[in-house]
C-alpha positions as CSV (number, residue, x, y, z in Angstrom):
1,X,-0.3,5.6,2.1
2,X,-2.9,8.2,2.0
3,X,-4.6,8.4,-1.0
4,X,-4.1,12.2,-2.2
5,X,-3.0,14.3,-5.6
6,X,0.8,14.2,-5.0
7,X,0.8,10.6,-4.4
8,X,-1.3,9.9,-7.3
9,X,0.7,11.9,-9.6
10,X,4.3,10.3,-8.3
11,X,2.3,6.9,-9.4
12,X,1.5,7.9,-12.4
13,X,4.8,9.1,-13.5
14,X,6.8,5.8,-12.0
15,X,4.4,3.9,-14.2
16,X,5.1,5.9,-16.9
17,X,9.0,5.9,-16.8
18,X,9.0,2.0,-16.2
19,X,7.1,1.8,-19.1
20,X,9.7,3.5,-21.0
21,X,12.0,1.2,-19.5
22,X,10.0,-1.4,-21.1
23,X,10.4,0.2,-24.8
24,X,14.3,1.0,-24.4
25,X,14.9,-2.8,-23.7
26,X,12.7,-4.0,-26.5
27,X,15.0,-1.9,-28.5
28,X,18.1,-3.2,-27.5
29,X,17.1,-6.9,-28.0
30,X,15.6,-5.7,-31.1
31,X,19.0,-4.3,-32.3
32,X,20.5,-7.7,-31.4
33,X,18.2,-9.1,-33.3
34,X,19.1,-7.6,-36.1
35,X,22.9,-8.0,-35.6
36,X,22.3,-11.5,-35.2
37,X,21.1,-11.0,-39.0
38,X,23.4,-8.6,-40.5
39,X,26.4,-9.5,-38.4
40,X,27.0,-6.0,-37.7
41,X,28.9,-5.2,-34.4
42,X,29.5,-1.0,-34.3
43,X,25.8,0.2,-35.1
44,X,24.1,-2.7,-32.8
45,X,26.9,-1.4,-30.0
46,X,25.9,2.3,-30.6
47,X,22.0,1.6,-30.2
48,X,22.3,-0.9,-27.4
49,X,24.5,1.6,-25.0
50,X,22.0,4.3,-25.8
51,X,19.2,2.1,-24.6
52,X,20.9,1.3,-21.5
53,X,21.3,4.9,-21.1
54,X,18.2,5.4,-21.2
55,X,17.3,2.8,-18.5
56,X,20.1,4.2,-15.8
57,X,18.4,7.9,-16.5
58,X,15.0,6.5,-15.6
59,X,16.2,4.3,-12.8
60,X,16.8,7.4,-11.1
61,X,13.6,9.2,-11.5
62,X,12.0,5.9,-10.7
63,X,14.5,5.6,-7.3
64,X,12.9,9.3,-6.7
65,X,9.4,8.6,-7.9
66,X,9.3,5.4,-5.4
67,X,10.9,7.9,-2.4
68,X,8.1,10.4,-2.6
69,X,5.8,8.3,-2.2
70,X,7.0,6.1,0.5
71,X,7.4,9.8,2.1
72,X,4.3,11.1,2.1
């Protein structure tokens, strides 16, 4: 891979977005965590499917991310 700006930058931003990754699954096991306490199905539901939301929304720029740079 040749080591220029665009490739850099692509890096940069996969990194980034699997670090966000990293914070929407913390709060989804937080949120169980908490249900686990509270025994409170709905809200932990709510908050878990938003975090996977986030994930699949990041997956792609990551799937996209990953392409540029194989491309260039």
């Amino acid at each position: 891979m040749p080591n220029n700006s665009d490739s850099n930058i692509a890096v940069a931003d996969a990194l980034t977005l699997i670090l966000h990754n990293q914070h929407a699954l913390a709060a989804a096991i937080e949120e169980v965590a908490v249900w686990l306490s509270a025994n409170g199905v709905a809200v932990v539901a709510n908050n878990a499917v938003m975090a996977m939301e986030t994930l699949d929304t990041n997956a792609i720029a990551i799937t996209d991310a990953i392409m540029r740079i194989r491309q260039s």
